[in-house]
N, C-alpha and C positions, 0 to 999 in steps of 0.2 A: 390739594383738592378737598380733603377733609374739614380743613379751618375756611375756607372760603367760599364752597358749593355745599356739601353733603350733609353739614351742620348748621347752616344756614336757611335748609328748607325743610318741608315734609316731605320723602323722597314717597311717591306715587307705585304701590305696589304693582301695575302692570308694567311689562317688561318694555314695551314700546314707548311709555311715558319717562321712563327710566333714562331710554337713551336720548328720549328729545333730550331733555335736563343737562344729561353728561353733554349732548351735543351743543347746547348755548353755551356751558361753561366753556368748553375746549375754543368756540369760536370770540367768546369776552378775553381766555387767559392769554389767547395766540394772538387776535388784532386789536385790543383792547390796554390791555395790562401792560404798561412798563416794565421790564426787567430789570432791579440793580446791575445783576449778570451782566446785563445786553450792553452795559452804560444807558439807561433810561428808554432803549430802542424795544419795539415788541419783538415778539418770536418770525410773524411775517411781514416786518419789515427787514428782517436780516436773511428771512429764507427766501423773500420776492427781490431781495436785492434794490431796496429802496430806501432814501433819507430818512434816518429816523426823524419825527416830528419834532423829537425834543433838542436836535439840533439845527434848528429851522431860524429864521430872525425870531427874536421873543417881542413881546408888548412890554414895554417899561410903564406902569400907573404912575411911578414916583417921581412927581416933576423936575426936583431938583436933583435927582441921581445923573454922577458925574458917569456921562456914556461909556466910557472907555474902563470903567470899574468892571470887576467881573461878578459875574452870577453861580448860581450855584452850577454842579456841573450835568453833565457834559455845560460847556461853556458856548455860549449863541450869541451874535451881532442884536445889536436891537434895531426891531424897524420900527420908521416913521420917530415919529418926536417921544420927546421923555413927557411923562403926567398924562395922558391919554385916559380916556374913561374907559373901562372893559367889563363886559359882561360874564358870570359866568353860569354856563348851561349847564345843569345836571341833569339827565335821562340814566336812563336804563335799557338792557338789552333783552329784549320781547318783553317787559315790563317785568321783570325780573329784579326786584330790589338788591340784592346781592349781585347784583351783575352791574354794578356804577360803570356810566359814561360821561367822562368830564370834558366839556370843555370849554377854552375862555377866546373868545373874541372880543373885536372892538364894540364897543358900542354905538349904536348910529345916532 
């Protein structure tokens, strides 16, 4: 919490500001942030009892990757065709710079 919320911002000396804060972080570190821990799954995708994302089919960009080669892990099917174009979205959580939301889809 220290290296990724508390030193990262100007913590807001009123006490109600304080918790908003702690309270974006807790909801970025829990549905947000990958766990090594978890195998790449977050905190409530394993307490909701749900697929984590990161073993979902993945998007292959690289046209010529042989499909059935593996990827980093946890290990995912690839959907749709190899060399696809993809996008990738960076946001943030209530505009919170320290709080990164990644994510990549296709591109249309």
């Amino acid at each position: 919490m220290k290296n990724e919320c508390t030193r990262r911002l100007l913590v807001p000396y009123q006490r109600e500001s304080v918790r908003r804060e702690l309270a974006l972080y807790l909801e970025w570190y829990n549905g947000h942030r990958p766990h090594e821990a978890l195998r790449s799954a977050t905190p409530d995708e394993i307490y909701f009892d749900r697929d984590p994302a990161s073993e979902s089919p993945r998007i292959e960009p690289r046209r010529r990757w042989p499909r059935g080669s593996p990827c980093a892990s946890p290990q995912a099917a690839v959907r749709g065709i190899a060399g696809q174009v993809v996008e990738l979205k960076l946001s943030s959580l209530s505009r919170r710079m320290h709080l990164p939301i990644v994510e990549l889809k296709r591109a249309a």
